[in-house]
VEXTORVEX-686410 format. One line per 2 residues: their letters; for each residue x, y, z of N, C-alpha, C. Coordinates in nm, 4 decimals, padded with zeros to 6 digits. Last residue first. Example, Ala and Ser with C-alpha at 12.3 -4.5 7.8 and 13.67 -1.06 7.14 Angstrom:
SA> 01.2850,-00.2250,00.7080,01.3670,-00.1060,00.7140,01.2900,00.0030,00.7870; 01.3190,-00.5690,00.7800,01.2300,-00.4500,00.7800,01.3200,-00.3300,00.7800
REM end
This chain:
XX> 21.6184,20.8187,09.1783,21.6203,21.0077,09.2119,21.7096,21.0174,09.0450; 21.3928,20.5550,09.0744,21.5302,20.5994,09.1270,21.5303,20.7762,09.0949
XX> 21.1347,20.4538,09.2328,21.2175,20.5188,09.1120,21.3591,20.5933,09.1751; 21.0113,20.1689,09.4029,21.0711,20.2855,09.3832,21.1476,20.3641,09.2742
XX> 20.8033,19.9376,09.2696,20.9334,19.9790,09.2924,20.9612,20.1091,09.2568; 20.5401,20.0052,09.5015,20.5473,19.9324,09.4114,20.7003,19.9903,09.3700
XX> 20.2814,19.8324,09.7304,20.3859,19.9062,09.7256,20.4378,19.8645,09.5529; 19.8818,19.8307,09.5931,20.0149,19.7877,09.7280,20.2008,19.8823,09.6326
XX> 19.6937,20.0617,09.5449,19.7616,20.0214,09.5027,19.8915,19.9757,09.6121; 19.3146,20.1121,09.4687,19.4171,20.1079,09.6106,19.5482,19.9993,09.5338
XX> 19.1021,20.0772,09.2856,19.1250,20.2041,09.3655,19.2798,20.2515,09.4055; 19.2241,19.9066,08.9550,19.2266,19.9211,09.1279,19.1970,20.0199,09.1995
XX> 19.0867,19.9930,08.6603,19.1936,19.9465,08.7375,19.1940,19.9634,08.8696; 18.8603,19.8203,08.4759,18.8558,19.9296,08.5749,18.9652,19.8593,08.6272
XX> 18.8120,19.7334,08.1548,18.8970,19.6979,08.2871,18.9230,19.8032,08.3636; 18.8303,19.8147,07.8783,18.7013,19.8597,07.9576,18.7620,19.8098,08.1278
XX> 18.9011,19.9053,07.5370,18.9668,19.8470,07.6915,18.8701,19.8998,07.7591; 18.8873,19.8227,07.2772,18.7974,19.8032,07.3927,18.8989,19.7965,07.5680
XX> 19.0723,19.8799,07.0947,18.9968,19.9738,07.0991,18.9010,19.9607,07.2430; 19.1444,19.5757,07.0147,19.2768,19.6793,07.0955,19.1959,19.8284,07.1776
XX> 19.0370,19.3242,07.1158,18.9830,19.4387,07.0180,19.0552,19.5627,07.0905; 19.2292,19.0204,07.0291,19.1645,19.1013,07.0911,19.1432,19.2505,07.0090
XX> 19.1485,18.7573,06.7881,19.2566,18.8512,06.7994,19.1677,19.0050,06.9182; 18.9590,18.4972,06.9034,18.9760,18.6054,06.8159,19.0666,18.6966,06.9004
XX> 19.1956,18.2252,07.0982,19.0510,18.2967,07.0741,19.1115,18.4194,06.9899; 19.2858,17.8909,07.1089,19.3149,18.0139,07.0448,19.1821,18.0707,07.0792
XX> 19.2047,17.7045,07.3306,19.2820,17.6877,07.2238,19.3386,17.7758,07.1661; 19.2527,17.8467,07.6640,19.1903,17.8426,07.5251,19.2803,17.7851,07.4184
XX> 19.3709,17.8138,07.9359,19.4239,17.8895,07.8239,19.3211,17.8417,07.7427; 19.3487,17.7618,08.2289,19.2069,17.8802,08.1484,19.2793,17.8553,08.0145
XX> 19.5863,17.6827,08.3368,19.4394,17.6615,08.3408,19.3649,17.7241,08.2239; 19.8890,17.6650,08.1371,19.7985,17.7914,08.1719,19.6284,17.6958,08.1635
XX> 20.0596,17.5029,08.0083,19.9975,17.4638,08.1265,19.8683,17.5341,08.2122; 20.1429,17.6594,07.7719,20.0570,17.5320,07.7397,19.9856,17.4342,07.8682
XX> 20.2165,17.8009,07.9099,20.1273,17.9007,07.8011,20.0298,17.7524,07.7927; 20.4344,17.7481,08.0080,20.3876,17.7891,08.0611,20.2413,17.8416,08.0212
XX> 20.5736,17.6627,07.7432,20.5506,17.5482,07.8371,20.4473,17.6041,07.9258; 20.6437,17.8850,07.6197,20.5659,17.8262,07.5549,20.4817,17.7137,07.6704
XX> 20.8520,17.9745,07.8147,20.7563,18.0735,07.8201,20.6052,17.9534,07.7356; 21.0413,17.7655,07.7495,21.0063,17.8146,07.9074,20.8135,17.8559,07.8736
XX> 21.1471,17.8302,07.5020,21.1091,17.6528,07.5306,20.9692,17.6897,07.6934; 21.2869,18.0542,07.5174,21.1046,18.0709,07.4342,21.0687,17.9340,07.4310
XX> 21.4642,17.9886,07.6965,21.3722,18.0798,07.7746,21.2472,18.0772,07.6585; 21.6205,17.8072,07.5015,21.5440,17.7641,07.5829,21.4631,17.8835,07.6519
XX> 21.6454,18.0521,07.2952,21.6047,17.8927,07.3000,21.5021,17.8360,07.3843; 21.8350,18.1393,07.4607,21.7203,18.2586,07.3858,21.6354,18.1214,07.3295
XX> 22.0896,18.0775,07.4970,21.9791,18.1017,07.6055,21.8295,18.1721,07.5624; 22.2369,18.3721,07.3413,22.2496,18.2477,07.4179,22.1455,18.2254,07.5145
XX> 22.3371,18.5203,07.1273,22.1497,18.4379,07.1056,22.1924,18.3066,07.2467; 22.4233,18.7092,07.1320,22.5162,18.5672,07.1076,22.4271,18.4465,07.0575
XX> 22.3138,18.8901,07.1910,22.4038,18.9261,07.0768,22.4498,18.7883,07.0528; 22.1399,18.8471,07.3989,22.0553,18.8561,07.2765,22.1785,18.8529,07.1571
XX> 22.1860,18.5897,07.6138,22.2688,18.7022,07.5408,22.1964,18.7039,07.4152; 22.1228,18.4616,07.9507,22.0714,18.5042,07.8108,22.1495,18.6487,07.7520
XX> 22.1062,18.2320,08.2262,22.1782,18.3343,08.1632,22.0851,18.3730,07.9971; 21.8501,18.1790,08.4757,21.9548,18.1301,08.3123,22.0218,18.2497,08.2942
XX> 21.5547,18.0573,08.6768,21.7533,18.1647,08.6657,21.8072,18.0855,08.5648; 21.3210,18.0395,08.8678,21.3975,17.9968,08.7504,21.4941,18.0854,08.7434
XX> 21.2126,18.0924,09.2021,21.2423,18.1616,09.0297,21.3317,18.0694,08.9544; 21.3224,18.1207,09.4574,21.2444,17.9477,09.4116,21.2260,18.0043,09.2739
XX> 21.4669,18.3496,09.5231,21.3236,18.2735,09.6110,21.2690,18.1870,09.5509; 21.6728,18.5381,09.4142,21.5050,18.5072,09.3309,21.3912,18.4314,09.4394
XX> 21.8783,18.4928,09.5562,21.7800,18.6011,09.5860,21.6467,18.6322,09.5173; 21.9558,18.2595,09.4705,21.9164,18.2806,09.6107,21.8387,18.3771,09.6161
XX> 21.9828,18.2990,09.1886,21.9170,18.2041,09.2424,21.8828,18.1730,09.4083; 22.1584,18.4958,09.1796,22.0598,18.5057,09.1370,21.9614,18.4504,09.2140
XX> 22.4200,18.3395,09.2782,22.3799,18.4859,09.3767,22.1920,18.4723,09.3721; 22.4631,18.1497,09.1145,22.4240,18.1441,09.2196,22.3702,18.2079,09.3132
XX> 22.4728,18.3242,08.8487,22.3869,18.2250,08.8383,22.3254,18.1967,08.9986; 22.6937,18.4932,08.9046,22.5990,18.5274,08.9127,22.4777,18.4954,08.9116
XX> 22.9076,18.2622,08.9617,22.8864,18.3272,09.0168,22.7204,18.4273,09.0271; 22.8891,18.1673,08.6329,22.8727,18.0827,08.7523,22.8382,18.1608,08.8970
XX> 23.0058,18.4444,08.5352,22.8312,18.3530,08.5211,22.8329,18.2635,08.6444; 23.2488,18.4430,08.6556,23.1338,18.5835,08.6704,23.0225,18.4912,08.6835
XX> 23.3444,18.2247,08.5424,23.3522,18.2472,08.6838,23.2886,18.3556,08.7365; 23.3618,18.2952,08.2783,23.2628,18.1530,08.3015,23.2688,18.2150,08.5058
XX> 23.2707,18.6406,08.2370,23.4027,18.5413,08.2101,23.3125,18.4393,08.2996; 23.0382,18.8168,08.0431,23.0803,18.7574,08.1889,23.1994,18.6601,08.1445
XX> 22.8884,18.8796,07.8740,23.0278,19.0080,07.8673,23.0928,18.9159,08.0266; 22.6944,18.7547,07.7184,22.8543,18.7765,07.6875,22.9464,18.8181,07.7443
XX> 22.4692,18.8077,07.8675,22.5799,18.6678,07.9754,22.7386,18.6733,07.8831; 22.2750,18.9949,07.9029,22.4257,19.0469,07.8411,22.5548,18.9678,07.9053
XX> 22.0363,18.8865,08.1594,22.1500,18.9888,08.0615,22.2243,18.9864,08.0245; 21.9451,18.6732,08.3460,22.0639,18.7272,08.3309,22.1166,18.7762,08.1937
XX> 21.5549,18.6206,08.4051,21.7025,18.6311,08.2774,21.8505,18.7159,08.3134; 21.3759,18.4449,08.5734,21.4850,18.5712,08.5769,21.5973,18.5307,08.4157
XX> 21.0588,18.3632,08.5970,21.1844,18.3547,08.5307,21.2569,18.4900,08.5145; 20.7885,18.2468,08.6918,20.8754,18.3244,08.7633,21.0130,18.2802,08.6825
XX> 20.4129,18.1817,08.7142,20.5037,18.1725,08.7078,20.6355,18.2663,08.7279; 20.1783,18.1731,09.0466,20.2394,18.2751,08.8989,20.3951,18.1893,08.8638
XX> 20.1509,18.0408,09.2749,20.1212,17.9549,09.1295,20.1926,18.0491,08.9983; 20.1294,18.1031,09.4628,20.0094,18.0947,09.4333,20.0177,18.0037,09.3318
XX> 20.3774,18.2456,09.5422,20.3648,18.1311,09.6138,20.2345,18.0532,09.5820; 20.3237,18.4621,09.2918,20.4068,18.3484,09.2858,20.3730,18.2131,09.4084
XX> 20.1864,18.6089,09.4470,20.1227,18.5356,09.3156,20.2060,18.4312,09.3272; 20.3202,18.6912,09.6639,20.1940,18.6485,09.7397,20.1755,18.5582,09.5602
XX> 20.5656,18.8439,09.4970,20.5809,18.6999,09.6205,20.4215,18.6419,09.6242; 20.5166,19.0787,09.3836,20.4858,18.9776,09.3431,20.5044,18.8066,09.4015
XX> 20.6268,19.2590,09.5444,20.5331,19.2846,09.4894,20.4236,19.1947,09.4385; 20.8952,19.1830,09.6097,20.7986,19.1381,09.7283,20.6889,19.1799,09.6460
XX> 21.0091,19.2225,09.3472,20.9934,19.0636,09.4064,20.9170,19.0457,09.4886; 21.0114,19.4919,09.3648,20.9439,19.4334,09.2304,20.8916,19.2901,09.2984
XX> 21.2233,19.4904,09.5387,21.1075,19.5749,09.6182,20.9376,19.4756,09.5310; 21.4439,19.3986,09.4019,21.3896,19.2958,09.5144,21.2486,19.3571,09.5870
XX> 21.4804,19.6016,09.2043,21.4321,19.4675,09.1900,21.4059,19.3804,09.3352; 21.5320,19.7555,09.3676,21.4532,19.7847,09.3112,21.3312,19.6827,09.2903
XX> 21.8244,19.7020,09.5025,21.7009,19.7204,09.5736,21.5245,19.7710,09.5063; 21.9050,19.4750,09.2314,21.9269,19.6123,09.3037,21.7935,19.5942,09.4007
XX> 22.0952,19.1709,09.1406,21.9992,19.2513,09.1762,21.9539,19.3498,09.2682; 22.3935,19.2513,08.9519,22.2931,19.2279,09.0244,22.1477,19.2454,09.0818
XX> 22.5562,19.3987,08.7765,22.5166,19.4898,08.8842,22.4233,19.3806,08.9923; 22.6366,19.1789,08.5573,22.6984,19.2462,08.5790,22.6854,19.3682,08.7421
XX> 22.3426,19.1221,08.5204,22.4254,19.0034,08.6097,22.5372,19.0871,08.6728; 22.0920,19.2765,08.4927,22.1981,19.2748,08.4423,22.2704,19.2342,08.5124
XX> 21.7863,19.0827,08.4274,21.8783,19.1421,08.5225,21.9879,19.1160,08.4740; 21.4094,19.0839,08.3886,21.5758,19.1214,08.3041,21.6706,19.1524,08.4126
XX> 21.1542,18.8664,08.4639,21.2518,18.9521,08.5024,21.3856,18.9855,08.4396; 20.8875,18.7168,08.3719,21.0076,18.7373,08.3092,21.0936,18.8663,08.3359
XX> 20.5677,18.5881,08.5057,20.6337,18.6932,08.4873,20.8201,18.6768,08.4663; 20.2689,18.4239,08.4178,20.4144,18.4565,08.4582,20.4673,18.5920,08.4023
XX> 19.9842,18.5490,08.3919,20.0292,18.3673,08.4425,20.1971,18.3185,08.4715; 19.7454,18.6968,08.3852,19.8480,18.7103,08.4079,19.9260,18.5832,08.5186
XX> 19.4804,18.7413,08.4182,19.4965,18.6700,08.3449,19.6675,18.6442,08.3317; 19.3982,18.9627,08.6169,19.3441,18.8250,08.6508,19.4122,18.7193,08.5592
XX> 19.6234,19.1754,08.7627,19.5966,19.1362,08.5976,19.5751,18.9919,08.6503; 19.6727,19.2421,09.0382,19.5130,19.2426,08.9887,19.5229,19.1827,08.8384
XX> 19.9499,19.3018,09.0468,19.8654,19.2052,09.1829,19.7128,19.1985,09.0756; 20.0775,19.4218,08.8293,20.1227,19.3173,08.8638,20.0695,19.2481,08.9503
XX> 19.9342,19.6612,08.8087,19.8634,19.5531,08.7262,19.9595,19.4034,08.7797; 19.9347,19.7489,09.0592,19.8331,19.7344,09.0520,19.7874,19.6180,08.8761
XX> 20.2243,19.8460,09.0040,20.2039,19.7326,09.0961,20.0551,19.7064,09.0841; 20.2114,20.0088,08.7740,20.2781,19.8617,08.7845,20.2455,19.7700,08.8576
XX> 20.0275,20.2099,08.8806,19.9483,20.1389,08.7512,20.1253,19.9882,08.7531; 20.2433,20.3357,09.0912,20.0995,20.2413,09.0689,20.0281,20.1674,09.0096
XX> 20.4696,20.3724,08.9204,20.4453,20.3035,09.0331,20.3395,20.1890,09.0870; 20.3518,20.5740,08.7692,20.3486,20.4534,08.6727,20.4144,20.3545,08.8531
XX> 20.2910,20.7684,08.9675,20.2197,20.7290,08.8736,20.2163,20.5646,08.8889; 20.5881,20.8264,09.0090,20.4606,20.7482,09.1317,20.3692,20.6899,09.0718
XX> 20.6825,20.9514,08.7603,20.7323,20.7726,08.8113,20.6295,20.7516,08.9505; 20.5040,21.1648,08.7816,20.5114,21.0831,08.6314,20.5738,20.9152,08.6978
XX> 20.5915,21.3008,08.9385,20.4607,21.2685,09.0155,20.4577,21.1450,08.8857; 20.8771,21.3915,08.8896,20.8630,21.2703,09.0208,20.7066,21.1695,09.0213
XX> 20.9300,21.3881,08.5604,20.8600,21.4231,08.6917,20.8263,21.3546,08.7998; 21.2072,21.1738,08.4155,21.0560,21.1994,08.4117,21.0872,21.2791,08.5332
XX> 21.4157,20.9909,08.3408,21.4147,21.1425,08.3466,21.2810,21.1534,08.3120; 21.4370,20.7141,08.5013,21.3243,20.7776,08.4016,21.3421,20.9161,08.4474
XX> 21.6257,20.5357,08.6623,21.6300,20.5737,08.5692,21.6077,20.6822,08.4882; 21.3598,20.2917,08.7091,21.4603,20.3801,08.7605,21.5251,20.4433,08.6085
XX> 21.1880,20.0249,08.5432,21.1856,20.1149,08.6274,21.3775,20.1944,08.6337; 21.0174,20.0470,08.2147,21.1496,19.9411,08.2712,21.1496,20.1054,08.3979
XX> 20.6900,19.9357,08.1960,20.7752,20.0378,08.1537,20.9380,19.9863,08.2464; 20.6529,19.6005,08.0457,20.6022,19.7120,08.1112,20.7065,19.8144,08.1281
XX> 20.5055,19.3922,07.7854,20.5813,19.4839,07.7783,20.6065,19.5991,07.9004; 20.3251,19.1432,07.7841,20.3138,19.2356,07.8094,20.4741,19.3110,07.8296
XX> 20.2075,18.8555,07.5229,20.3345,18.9526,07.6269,20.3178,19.1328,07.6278; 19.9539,18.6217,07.5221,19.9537,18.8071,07.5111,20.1173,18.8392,07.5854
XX> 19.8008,18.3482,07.3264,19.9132,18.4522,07.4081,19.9235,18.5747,07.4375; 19.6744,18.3251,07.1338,19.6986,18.1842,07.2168,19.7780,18.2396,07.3291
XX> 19.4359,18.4220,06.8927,19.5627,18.5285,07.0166,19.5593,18.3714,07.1296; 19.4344,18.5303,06.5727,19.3564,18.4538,06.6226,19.5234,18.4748,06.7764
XX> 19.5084,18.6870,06.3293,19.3893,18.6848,06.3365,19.3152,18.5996,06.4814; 19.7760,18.4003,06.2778,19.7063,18.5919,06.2086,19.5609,18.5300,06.2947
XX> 19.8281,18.2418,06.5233,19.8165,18.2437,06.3983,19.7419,18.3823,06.4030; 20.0491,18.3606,06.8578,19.9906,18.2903,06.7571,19.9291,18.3209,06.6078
XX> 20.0282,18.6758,07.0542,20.1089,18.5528,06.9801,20.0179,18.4260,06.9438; 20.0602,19.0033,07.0811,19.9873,18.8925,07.0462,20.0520,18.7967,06.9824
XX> 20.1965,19.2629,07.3291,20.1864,19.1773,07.1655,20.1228,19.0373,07.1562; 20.1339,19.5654,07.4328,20.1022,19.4349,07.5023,20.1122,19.3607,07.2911
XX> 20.2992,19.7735,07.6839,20.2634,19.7448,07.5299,20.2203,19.5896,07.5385; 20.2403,20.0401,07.8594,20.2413,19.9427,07.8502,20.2254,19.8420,07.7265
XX> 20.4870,20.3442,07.8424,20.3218,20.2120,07.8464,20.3543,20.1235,07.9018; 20.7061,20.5018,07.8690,20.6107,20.4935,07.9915,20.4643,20.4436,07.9858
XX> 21.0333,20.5451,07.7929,20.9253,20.4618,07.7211,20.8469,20.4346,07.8820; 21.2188,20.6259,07.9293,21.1488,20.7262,07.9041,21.0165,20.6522,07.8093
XX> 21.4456,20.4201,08.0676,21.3211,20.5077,08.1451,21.2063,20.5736,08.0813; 21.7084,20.5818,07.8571,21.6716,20.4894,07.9748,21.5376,20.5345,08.0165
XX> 21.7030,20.7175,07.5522,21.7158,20.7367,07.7223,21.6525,20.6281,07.7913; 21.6271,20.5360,07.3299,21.7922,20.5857,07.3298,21.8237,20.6472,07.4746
XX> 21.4182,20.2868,07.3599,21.4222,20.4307,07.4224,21.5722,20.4865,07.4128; 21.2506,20.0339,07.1829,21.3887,20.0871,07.3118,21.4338,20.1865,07.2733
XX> 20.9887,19.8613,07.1421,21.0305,20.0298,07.1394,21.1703,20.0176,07.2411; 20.9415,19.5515,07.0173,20.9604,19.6184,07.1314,21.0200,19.7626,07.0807
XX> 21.0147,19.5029,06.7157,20.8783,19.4758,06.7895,20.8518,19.5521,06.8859; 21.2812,19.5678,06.5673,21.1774,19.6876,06.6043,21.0554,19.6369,06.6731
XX> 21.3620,19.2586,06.4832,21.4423,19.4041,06.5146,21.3794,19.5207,06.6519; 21.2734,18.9759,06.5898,21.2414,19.0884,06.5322,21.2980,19.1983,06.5881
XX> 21.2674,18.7072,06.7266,21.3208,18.7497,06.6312,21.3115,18.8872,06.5283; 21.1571,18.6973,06.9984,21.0751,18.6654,06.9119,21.1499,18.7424,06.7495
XX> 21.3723,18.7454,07.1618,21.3088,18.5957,07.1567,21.2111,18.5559,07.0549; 21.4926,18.9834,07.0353,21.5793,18.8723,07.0341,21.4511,18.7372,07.0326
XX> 21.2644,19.1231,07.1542,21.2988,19.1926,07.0148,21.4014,19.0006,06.9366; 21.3025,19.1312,07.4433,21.1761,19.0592,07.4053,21.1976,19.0608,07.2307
XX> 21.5756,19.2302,07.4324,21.5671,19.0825,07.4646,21.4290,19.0253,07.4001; 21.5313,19.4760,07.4292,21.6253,19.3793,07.2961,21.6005,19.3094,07.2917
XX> 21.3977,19.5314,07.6352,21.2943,19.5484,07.4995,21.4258,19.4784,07.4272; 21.5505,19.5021,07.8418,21.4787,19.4208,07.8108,21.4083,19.4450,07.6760
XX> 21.8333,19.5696,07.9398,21.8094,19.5115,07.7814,21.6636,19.4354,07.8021; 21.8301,19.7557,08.1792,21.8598,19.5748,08.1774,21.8026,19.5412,08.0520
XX> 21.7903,19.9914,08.2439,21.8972,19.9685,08.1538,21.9562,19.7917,08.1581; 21.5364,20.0133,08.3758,21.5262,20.0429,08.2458,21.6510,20.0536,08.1241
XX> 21.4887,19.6940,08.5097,21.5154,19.8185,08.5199,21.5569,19.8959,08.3850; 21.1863,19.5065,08.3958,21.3119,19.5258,08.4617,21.3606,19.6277,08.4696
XX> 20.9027,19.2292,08.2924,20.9661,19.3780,08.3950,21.1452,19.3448,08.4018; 20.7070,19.1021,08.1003,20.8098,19.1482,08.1298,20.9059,19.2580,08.1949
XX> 20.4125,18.8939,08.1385,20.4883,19.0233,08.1900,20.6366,19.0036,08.1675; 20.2217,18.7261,07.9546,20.3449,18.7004,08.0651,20.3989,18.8260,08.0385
XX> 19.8284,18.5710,07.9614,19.9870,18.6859,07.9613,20.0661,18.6587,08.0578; 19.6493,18.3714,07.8057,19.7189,18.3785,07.9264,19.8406,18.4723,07.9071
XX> 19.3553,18.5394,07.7280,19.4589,18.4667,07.6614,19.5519,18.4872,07.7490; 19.1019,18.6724,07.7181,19.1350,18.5785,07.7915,19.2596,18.4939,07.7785
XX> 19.0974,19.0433,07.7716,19.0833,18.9523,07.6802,19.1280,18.8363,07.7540; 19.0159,19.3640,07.7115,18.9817,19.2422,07.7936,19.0065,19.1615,07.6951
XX> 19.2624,19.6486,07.6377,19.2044,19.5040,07.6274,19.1547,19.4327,07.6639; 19.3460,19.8949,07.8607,19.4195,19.7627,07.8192,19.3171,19.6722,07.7457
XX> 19.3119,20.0762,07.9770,19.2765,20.1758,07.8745,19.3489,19.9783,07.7869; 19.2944,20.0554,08.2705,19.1527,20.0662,08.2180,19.1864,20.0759,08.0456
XX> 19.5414,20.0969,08.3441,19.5234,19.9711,08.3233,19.3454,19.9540,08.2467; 19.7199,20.3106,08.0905,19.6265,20.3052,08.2576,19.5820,20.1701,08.2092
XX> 19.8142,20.4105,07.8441,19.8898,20.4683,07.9588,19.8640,20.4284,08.1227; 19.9324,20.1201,07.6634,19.8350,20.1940,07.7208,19.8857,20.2821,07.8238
XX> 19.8722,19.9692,07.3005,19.9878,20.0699,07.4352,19.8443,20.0875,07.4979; 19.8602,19.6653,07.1267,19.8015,19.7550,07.1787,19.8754,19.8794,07.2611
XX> 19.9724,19.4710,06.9319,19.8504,19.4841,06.9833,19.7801,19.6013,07.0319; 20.2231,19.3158,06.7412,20.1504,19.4844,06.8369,20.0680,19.4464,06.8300
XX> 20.3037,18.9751,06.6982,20.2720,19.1537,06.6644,20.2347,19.2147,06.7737; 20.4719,18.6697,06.7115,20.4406,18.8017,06.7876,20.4180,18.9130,06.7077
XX> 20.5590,18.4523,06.5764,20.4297,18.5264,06.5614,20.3959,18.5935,06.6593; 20.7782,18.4012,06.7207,20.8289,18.4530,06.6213,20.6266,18.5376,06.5302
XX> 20.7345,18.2147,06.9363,20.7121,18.3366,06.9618,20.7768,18.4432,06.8468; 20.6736,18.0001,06.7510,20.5558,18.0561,06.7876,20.6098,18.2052,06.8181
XX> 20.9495,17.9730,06.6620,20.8441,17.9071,06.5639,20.7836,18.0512,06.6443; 21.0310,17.8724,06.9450,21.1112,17.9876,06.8604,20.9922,18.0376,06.7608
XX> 20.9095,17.6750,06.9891,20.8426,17.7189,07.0812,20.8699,17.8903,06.9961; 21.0325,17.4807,06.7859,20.8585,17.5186,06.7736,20.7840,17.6283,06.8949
XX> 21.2957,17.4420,06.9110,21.2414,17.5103,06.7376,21.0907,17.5926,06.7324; 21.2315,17.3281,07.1131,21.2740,17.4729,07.1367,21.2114,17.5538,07.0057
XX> 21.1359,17.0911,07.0074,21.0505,17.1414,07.1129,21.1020,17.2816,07.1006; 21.3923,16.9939,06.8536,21.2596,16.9983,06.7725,21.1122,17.1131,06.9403
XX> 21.6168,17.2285,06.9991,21.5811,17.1371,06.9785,21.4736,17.1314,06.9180; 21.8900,17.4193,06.7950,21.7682,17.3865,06.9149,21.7036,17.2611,06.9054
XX> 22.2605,17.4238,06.8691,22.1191,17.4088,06.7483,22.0118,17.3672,06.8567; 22.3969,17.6294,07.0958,22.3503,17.5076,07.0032,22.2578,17.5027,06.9107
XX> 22.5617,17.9542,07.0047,22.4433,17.9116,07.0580,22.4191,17.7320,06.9688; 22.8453,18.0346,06.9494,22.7518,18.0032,06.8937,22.6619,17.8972,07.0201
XX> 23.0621,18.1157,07.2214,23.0452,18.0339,07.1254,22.8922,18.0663,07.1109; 23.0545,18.3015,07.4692,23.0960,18.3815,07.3202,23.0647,18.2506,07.1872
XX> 23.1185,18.3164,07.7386,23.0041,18.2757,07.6626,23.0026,18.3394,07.5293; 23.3204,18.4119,07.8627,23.3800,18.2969,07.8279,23.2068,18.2308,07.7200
XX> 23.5526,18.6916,07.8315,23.4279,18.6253,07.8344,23.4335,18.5290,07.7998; 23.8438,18.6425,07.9092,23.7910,18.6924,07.8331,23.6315,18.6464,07.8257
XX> 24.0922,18.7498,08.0833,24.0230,18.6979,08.0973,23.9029,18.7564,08.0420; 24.4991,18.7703,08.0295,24.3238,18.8729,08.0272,24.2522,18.7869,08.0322
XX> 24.7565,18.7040,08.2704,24.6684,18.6419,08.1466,24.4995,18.7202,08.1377; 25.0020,18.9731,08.3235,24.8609,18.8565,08.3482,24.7541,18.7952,08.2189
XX> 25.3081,18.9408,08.2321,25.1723,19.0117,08.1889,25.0915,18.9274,08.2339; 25.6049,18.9502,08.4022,25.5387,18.8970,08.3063,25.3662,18.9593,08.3057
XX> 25.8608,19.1827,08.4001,25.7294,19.1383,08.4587,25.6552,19.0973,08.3604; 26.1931,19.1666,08.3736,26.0713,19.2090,08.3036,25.9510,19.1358,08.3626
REM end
């Protein structure tokens, strides 16, 4: 009788540690996240001075769960029962009622998008044009499903944003859905990551396990609190004013998938 291989079972499945007094308070803040604003064009966005952090990824890398997970709320972020088909930009405000120490931007998750070809060139543009020109835009938070790696999409996304980054933009990759990896997947995908990110931060994160959801709102706060320009707080932006002329001319930006 042939003996049975031993199954190998994810190995990130324990309860998330207790946080720390710094993580607590970073959890704390991004837990005062609301709506702010959608837009279909970068003209139609808010001026406002409060340091933003972008979230990009492909449109089946959990990112609206994830932004939903860091700032503890079900429904904040819109996720689309079709991949792709959510096509703003949503932008949420963080800190006390009434008053904006933060802005996360929400952008449309690429490939995917049962849309019209001319509908994903589009949003092509208005991505890469807000990812090189958003003056206030101080990091950016990549979703990648560890499980697939990173696709030629995402690395097109990376040269998009290389020239900020060697500048100073910040740069954090999240590995996705780190439940479903056995410790020798993660470890593995941790390293891959981290080569092909180019000097990026790299963690794992499981919105179902809450792993890593801690420290990435320890990350994002740190970055907020180093941000040149940041302001103590300024008035809650005026969602109605968007006046920001967006770019003539738009560098390359990630391809949509057929």
């Amino acid at each position: 009788m042939t003996a049975k291989k031993p199954v190998q079972r994810p190995a990130h499945v324990r309860a998330a540690p207790p946080p720390t007094p710094e993580q607590a308070q970073a959890m704390a803040w991004m837990h005062t996240a609301r709506f702010l604003t959608t837009a279909a064009q970068l003209n139609q966005l808010p001026p406002h001075n409060a340091p933003e952090i972008a979230f990009v990824g492909r449109s089946n890398a959990g990112k609206s769960t994830s932004i939903n997970t860091l700032t503890q709320q079900r429904q904040l972020a819109y996720a689309s029962k079709t991949p792709g088909r959510t096509q703003h930009i949503n932008l949420f405000a963080l800190g006390k009622h009434g008053e904006t120490d933060a802005v996360l931007a929400d952008l449309p998750g690429y490939g995917y998008a049962a849309v019209p070809k001319s509908d994903k060139e589009r949003w092509q543009r208005v991505m890469a044009n807000y990812l090189v020109s958003r003056a206030n835009l101080i990091g950016v938070v990549m979703l990648i499903d560890p499980r697939h790696g990173l696709t030629e999409l995402d690395e097109v996304l990376l040269e998009v944003i290389r020239p900020r980054v060697e500048e100073g933009l910040k740069f954090l990759v999240l590995l996705t859905k780190a439940d479903k990896l056995t410790r020798a997947e993660a470890r593995k995908a941790l390293d891959i990551a981290r080569l092909q990110a180019g000097g990026g931060q790299v963690q794992l994160f499981s919105g179902l396990k809450k792993q890593g959801v801690a420290e990435a709102a320890e990350v994002l706060r740190r970055w907020v609190a180093a941000a040149p320009s940041a302001p103590d707080a300024e008035p809650e932006p005026d969602a109605t004013a968007g006046t920001a002329a967006a770019p003539s001319a738009a560098p390359a930006a990630p391809p949509a998938a057929a």
